[in-house]
Rosetta silent file (secondary structure, phi, psi, omega in degrees, C-alpha in Angstrom):
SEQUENCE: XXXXXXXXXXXXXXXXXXXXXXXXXXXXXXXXXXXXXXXXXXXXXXXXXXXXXXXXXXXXXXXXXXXXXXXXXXXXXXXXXXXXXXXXXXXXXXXXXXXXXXXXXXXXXXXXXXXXXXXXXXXXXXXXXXXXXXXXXXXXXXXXXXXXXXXXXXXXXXXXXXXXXXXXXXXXXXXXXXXXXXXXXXXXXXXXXXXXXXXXXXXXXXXXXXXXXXXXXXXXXXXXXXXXXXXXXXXXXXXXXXXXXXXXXXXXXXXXXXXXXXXXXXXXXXXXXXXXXXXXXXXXXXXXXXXXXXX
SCORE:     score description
SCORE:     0.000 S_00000001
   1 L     0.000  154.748  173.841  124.524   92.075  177.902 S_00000001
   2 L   -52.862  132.771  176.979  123.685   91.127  174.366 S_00000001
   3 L  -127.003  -25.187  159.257  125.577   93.253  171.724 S_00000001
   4 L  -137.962  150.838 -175.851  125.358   92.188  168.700 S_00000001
   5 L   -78.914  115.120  171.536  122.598   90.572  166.705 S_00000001
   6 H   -18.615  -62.384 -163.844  123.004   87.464  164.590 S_00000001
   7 H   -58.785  -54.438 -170.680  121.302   88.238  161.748 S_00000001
   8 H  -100.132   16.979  151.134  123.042   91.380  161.161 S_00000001
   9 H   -72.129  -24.663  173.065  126.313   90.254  162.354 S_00000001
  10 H   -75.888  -51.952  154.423  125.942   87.792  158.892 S_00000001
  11 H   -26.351  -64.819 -169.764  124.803   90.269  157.018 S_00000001
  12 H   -66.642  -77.676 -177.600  127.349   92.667  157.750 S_00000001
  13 H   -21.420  -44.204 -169.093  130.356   89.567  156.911 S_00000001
  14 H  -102.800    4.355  146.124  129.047   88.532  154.017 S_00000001
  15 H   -90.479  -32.497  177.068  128.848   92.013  152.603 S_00000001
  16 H  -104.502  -11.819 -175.647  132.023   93.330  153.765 S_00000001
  17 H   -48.058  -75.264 -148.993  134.152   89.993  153.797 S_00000001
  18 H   -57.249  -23.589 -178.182  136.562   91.070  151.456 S_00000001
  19 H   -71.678   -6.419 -172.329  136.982   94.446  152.685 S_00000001
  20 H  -121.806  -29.188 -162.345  137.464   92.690  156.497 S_00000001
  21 L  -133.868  -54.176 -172.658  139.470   89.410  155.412 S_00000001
  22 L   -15.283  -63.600 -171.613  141.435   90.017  151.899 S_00000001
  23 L   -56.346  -51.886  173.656  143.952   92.433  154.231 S_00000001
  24 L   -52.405  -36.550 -176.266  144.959   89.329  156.542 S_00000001
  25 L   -76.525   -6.043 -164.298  145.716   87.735  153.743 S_00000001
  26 L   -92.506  138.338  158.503  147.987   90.111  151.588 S_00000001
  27 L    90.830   -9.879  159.230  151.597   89.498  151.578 S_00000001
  28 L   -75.123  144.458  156.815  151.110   85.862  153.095 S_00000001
  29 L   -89.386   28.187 -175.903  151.032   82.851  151.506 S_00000001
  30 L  -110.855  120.382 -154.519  148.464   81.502  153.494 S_00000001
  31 L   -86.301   11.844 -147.533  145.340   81.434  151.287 S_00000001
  32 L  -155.399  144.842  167.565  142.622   80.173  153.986 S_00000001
  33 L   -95.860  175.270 -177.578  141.241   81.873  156.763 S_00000001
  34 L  -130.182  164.479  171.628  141.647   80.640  160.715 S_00000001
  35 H   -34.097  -51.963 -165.256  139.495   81.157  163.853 S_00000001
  36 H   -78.924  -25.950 -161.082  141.674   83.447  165.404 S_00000001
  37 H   -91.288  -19.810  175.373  142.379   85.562  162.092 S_00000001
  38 H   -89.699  -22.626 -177.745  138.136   86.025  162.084 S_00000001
  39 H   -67.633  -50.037  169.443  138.602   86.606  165.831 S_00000001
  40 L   -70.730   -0.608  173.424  140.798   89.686  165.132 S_00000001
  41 L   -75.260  122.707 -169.568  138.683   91.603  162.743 S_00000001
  42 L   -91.166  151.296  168.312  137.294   95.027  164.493 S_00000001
  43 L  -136.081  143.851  142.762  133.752   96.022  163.397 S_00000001
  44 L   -63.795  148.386 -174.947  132.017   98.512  164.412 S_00000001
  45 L  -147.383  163.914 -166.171  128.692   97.969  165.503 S_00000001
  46 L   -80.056 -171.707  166.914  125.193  100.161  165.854 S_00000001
  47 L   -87.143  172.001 -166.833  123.248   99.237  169.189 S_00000001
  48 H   -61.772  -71.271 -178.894  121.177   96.325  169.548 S_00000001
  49 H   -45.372  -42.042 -179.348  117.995   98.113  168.316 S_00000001
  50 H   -59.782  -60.131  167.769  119.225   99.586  165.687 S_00000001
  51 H   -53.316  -23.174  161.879  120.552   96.004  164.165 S_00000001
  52 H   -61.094  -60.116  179.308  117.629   94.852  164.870 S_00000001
  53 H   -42.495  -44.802  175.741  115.718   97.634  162.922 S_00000001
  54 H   -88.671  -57.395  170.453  118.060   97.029  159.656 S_00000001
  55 H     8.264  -69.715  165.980  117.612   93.530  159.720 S_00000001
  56 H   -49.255  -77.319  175.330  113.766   94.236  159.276 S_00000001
  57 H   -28.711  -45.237 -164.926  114.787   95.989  156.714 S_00000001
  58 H   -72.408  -63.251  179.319  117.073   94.214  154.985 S_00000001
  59 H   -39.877  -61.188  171.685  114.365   91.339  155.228 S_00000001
  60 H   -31.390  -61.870 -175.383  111.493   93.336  154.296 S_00000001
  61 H   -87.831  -31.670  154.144  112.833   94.245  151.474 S_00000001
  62 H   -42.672  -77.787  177.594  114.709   90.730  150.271 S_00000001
  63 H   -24.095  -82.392 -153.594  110.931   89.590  150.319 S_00000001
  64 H   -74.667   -1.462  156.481  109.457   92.022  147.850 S_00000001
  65 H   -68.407  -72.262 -166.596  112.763   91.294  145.778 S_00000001
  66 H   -38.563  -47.711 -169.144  112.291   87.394  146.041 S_00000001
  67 H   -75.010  -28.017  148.130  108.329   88.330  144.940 S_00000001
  68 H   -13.958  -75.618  174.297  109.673   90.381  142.202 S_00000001
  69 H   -86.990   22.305  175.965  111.712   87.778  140.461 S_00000001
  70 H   -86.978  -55.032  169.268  108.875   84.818  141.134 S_00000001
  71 H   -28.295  -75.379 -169.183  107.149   87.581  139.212 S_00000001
  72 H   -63.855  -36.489  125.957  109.206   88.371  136.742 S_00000001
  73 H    -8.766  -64.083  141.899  109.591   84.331  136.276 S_00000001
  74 H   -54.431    6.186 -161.884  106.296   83.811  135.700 S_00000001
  75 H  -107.215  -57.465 -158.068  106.109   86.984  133.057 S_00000001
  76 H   -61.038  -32.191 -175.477  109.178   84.702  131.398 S_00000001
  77 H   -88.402  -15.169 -179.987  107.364   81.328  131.085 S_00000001
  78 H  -107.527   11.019  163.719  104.106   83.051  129.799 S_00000001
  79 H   -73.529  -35.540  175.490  106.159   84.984  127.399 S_00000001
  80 H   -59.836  -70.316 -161.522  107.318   81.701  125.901 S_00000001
  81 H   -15.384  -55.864  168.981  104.095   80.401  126.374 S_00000001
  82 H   -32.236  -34.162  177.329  103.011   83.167  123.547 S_00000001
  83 H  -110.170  -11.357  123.732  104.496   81.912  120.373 S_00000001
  84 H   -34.422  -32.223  176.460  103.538   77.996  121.353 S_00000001
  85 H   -78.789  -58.086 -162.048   99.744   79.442  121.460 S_00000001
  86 H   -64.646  -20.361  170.498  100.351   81.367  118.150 S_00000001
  87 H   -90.940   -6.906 -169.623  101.267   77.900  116.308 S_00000001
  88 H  -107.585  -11.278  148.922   99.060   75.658  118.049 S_00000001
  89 H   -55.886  -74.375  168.981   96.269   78.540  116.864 S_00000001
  90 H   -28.867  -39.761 -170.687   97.543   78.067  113.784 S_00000001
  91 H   -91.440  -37.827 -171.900   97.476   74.466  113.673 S_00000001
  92 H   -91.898  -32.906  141.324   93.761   73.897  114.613 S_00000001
  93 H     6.391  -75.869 -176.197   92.873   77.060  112.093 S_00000001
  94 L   -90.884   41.308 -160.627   94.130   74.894  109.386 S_00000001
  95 L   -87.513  -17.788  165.880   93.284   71.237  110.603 S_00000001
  96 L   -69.200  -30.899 -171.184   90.979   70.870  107.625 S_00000001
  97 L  -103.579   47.122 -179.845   93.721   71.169  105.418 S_00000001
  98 E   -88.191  124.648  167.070   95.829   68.672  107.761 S_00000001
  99 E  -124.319 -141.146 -159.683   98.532   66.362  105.755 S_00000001
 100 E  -128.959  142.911  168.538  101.698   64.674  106.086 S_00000001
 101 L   -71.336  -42.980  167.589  105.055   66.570  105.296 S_00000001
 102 L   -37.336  -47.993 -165.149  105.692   63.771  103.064 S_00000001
 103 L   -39.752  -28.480 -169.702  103.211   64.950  100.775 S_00000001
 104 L  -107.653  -45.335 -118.660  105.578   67.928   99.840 S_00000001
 105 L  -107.661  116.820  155.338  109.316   66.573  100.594 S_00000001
 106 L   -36.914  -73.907 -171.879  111.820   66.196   97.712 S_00000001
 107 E  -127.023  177.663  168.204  114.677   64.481  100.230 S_00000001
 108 L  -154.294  101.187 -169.809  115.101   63.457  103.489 S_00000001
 109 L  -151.123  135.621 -167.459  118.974   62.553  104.403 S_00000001
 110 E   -83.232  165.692 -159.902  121.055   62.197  107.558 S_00000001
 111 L   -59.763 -150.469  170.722  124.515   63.856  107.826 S_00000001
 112 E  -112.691  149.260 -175.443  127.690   63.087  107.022 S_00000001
 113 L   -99.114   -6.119  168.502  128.765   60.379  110.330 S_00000001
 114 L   -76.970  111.248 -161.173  132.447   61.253  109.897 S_00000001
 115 L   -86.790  159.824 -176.865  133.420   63.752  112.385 S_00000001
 116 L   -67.757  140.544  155.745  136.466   66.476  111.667 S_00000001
 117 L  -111.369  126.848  158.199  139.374   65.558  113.849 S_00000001
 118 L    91.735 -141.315 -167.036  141.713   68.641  115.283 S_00000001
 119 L  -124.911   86.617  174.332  141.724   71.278  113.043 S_00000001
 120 L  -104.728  170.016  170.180  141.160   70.449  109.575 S_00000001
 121 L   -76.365  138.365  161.873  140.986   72.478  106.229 S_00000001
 122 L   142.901 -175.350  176.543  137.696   72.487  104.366 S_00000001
 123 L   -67.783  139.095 -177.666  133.930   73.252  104.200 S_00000001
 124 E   -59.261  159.555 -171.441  132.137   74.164  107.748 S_00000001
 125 E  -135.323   81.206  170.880  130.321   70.531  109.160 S_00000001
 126 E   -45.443  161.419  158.900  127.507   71.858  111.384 S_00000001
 127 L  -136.154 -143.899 -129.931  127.004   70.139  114.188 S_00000001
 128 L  -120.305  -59.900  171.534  124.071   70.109  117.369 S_00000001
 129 L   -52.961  -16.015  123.788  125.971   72.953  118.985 S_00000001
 130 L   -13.836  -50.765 -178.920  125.333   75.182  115.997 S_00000001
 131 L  -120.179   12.752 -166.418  121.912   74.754  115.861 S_00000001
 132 L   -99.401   20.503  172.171  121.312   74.593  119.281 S_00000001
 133 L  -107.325   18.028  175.722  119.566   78.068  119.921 S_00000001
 134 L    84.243   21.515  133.073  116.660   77.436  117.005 S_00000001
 135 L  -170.396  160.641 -153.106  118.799   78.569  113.982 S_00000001
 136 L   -80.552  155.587  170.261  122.063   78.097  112.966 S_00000001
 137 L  -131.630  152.617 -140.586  125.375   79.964  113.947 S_00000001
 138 L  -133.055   42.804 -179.081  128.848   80.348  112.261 S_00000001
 139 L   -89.274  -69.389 -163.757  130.533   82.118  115.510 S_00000001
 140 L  -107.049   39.613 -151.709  132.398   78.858  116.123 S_00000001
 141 L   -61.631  163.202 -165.878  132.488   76.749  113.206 S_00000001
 142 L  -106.640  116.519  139.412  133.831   72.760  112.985 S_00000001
 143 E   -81.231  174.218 -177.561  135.640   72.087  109.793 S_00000001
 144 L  -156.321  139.505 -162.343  136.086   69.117  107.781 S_00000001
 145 L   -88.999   31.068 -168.228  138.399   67.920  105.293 S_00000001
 146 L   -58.829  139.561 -174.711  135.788   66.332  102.611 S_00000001
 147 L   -63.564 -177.915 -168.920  136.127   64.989   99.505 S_00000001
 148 H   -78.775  -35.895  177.378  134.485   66.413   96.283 S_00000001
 149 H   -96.298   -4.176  135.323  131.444   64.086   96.660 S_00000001
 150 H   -53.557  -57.537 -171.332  130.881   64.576   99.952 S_00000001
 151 H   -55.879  -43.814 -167.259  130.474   68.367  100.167 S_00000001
 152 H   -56.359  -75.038 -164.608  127.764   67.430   96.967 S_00000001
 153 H   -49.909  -24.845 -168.177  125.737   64.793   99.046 S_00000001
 154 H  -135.231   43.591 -173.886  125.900   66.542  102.171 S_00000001
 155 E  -135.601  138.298 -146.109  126.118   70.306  101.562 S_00000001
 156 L   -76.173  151.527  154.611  123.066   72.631  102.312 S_00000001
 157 L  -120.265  126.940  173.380  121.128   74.931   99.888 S_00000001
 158 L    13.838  137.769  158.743  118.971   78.053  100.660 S_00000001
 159 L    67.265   -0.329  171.918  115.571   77.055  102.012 S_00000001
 160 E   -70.416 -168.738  173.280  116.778   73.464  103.013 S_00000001
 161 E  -125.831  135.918 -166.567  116.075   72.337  106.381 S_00000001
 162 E  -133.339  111.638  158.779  117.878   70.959  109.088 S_00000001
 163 E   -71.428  130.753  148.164  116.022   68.351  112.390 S_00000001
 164 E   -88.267  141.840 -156.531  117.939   67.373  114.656 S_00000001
 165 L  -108.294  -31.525  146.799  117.805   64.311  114.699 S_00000001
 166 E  -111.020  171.909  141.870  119.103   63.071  118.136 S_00000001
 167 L  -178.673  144.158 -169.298  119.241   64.654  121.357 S_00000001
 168 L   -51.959    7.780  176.825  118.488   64.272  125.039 S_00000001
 169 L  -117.046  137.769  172.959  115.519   66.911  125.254 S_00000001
 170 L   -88.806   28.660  141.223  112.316   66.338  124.226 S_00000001
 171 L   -78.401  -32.493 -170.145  112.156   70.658  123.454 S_00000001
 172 L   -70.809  -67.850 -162.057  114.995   69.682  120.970 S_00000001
 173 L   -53.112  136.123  167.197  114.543   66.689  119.298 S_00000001
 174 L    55.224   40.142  150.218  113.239   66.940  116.084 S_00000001
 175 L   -63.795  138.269  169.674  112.973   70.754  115.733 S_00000001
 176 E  -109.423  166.158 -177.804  113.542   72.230  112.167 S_00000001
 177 E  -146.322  120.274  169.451  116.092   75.229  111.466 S_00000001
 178 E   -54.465  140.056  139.222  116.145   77.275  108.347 S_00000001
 179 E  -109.559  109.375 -153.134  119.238   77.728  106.171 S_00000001
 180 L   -97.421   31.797  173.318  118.899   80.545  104.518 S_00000001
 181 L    85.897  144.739 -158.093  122.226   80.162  102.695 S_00000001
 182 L  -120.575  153.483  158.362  126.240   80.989  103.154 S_00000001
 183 L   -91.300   19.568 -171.618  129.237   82.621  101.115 S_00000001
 184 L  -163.780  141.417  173.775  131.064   79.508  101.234 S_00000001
 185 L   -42.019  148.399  176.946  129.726   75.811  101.319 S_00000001
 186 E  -135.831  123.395  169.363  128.180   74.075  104.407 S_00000001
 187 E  -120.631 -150.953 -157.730  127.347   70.752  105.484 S_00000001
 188 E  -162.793  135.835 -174.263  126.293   68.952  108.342 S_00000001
 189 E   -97.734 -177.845 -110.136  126.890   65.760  110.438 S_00000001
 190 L  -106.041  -16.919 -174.658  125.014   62.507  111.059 S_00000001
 191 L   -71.817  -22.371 -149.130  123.351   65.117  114.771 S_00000001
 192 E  -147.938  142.545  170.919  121.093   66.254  111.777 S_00000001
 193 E  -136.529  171.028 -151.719  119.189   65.848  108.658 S_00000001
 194 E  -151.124  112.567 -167.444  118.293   67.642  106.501 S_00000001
 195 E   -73.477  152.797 -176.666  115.274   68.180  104.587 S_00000001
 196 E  -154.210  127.652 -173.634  114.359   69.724  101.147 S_00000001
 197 L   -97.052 -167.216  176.266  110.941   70.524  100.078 S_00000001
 198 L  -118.141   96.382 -139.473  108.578   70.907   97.092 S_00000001
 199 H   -60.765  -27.613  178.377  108.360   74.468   96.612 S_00000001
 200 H   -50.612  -14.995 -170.036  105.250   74.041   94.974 S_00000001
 201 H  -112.409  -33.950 -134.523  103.885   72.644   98.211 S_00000001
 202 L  -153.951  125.144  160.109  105.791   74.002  101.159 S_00000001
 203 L   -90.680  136.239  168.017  107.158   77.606  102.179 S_00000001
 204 H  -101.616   10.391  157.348  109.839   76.470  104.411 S_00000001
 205 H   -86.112   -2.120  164.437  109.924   78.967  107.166 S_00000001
 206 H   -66.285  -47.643  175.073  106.492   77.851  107.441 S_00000001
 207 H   -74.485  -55.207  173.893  107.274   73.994  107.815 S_00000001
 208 H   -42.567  -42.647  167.438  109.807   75.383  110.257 S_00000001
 209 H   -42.318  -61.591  179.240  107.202   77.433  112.441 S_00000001
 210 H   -60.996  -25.424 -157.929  105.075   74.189  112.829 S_00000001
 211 L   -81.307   53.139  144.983  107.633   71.896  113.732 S_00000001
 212 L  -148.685   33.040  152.542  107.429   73.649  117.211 S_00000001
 213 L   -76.902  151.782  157.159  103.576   73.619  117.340 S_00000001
 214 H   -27.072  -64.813 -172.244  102.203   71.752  120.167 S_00000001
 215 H   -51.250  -43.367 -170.652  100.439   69.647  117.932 S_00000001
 216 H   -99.126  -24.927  179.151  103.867   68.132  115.722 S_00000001
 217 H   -63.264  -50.197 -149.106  105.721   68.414  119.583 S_00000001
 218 H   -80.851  -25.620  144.257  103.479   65.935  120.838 S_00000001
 219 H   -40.785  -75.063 -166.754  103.569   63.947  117.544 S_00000001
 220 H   -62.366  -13.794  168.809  107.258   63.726  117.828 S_00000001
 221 H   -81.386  -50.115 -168.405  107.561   62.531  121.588 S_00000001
 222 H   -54.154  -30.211 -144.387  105.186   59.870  121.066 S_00000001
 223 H  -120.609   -8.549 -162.718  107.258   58.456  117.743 S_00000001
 224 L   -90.177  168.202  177.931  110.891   59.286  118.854 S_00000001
 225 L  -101.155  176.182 -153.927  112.939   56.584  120.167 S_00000001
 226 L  -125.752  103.675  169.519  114.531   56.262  123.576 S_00000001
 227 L  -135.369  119.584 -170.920  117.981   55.146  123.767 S_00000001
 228 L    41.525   56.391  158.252  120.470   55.481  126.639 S_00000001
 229 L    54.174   45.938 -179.635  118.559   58.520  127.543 S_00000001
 230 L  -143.318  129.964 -169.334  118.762   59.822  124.129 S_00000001
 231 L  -105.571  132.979  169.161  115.429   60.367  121.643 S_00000001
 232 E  -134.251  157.325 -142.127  116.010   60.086  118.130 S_00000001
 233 L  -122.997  156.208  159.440  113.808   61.068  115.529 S_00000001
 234 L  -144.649  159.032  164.614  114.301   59.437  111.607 S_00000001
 235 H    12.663  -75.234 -170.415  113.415   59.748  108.070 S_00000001
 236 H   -59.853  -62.025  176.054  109.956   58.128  108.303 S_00000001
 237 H   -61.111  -63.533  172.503  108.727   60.158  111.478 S_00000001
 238 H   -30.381  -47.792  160.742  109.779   63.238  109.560 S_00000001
 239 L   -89.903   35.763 -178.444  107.692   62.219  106.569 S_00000001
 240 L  -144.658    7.725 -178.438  104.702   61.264  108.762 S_00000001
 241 L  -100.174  135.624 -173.508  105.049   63.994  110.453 S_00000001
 242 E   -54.669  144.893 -169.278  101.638   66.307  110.727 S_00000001
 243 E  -157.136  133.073  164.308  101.478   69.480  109.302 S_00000001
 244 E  -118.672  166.153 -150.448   98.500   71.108  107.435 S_00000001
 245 L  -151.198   91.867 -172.279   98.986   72.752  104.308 S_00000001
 246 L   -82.705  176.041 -172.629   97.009   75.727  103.117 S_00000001
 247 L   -66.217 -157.857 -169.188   97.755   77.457  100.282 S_00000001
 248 H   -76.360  -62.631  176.163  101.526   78.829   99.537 S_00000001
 249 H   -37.031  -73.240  166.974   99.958   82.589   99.969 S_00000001
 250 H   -43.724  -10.655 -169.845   98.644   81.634  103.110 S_00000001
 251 H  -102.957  -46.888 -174.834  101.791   79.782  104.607 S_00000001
 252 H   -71.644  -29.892 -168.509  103.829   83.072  103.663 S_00000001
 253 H   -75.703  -47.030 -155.821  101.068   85.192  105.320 S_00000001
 254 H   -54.826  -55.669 -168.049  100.951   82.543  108.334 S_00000001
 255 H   -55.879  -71.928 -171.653  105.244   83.037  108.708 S_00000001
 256 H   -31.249  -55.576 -176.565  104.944   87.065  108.409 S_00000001
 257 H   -49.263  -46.466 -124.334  101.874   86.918  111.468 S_00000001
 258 H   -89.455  -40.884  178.411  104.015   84.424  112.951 S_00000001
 259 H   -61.517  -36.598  168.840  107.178   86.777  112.936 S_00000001
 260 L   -61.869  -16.983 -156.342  105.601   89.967  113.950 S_00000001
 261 H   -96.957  -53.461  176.414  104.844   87.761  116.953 S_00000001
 262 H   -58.675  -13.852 -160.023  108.520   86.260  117.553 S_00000001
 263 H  -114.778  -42.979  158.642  109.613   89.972  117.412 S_00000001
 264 H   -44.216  -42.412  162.132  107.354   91.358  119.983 S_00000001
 265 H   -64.189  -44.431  174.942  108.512   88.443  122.150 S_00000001
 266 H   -65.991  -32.296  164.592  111.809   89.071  121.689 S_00000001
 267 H   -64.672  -38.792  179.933  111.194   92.542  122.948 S_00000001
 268 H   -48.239  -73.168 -148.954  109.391   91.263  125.954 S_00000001
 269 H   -63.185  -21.805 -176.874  112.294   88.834  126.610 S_00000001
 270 H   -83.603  -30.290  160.688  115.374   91.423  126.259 S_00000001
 271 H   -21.840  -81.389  169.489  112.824   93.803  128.725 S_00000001
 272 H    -7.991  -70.147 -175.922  113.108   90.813  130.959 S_00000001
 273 H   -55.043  -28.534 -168.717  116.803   90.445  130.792 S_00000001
 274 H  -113.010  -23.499  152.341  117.690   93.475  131.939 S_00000001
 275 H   -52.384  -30.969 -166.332  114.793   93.765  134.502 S_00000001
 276 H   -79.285   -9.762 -172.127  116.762   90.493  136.007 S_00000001
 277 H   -83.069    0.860  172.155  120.112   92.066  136.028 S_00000001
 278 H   -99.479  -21.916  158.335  118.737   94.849  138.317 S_00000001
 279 H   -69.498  -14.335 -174.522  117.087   92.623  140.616 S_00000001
 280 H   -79.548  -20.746 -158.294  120.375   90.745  140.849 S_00000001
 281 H   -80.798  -36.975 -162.715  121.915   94.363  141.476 S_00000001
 282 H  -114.756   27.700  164.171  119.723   95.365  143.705 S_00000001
 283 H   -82.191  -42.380 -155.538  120.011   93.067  147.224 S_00000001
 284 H   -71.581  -35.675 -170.765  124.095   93.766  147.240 S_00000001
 285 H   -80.282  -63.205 -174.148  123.232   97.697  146.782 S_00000001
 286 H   -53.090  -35.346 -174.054  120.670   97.401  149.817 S_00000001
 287 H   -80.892  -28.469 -156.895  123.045   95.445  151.856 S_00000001
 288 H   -79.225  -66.358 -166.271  126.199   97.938  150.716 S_00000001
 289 H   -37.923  -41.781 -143.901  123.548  101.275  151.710 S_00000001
 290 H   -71.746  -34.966  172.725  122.324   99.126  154.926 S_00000001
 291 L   -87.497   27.669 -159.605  126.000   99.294  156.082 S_00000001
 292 L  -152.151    7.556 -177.394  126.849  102.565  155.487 S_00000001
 293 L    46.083   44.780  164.212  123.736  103.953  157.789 S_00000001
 294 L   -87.934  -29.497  153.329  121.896  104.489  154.820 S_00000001
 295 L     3.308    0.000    0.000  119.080  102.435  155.738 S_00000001
């Protein structure tokens, strides 16, 4: 007669393998398991109904996990979703006062194209990895050994701006990032350029905000160029790129609104995080109880 049940003969293996196969293996050098060494493992096992019954279980409840995190998936994409509505709000709000960033921008100038080799002495040289979480970080910085008139031509001040200027996502490409200043000079390579504004014109966590409106994403796909599966964005698209431009009071009001918004999201999204690490936690726990006639 039938004795044991597929399902929860897999079950049971793939929850208990190490605690069933590690022990053939200690003190051997043989690092792989064989037929006969899975042949020799004793298990105990419940009767046939009963494996049948946790099975059900086990399934039953994998399902309303799996519908969990489809859930909790969809909670994550319309949490982004939230701050892309609050600028794209934003953007048709002010479309009567719609210009050109040129209108405001002082410079517009790509990096420096020499890269550091090894481990040199000298002022940090951002690069794409730096900037590649929306604003920049100094965890792992790239130095570079630059002359005196590099670091002038290519080294950032408070309230500049930094695009990236190529990169194989259209989410990416031509994104601005704030530099809100350093204790020790910083510049940036040829991945980036880096903008400087007319304060009189431009707040520039404001011009930052927009450049991830709907409205300037879909400007910048349409204008960037497509090379070896890489879109780059220049100078020109940068100063043609739309923006509208209320007063200064209002751009500063628009970032505060904008921020209260990114901070609630950010609450959402750490919520998230730590709802998913308990859904990850908790099929392994159900399978460890299921085996332990906990069930």
């Amino acid at each position: 007669p039938e004795v044991c049940y597929g399902k929860y003969l897999y079950h049971l293996l793939m929850t208990r393998k190490n605690e069933l196969f590690v022990p053939l293996m200690l003190g051997t050098a043989n690092v792989s398991l064989k037929e006969r060494d899975i042949a020799e493992v004793e298990i105990s096992l419940p009767l046939l109904a009963e494996q049948r019954r946790i099975v059900a279980r086990i399934e039953e409840l994998s399902a309303q996990i799996h519908d969990a995190c489809a859930l909790r998936q969809q909670t994550s994409e319309a949490t982004d979703a939230i701050v892309s509505a609050g600028t794209r709000l934003v953007f048709e709000r002010y479309t009567h006062q719609l210009g050109k960033l040129g209108e405001g921008l002082l410079s517009c100038r790509n990096g420096i194209s020499r890269r550091p080799a090894g481990q040199e002495e000298g002022p940090i040289v951002l690069r794409l990895a730096d900037v590649s979480d929306g604003e920049i970080s100094l965890r792992a910085p790239r130095r570079g050994a630059l002359t005196n008139s590099e670091v002038e031509n290519y080294s950032l001040d408070p309230g500049d701006l930094l695009a990236v200027r190529v990169n194989g996502s259209r989410s990416i490409v031509g994104r601005f990032i704030q530099f809100n200043g350093e204790h020790e000079p910083v510049c940036y390579n040829d991945h980036l350029i880096r903008i400087r504004l007319d304060p009189s014109r431009f707040v520039p966590a404001y011009v930052a905000r927009m450049s991830s409106s709907p409205q300037v994403r879909m400007y910048v796909e349409s204008v960037a160029i497509t090379t070896a599966g890489q879109l780059t964005v220049n100078q020109g698209m940068i100063s043609n790129m739309p923006v509208p431009i209320p007063s200064l009071h209002e751009q500063r009001r628009i970032v505060a609104e904008l921020d209260a918004l990114h901070a609630e999201v950010d609450t959402l999204k750490r919520h998230q995080r730590e709802t998913a690490a308990e859904l990850d936690a908790l099929l392994p726990a159900i399978l460890d109880r299921a085996f332990r006639g906990e069930l």
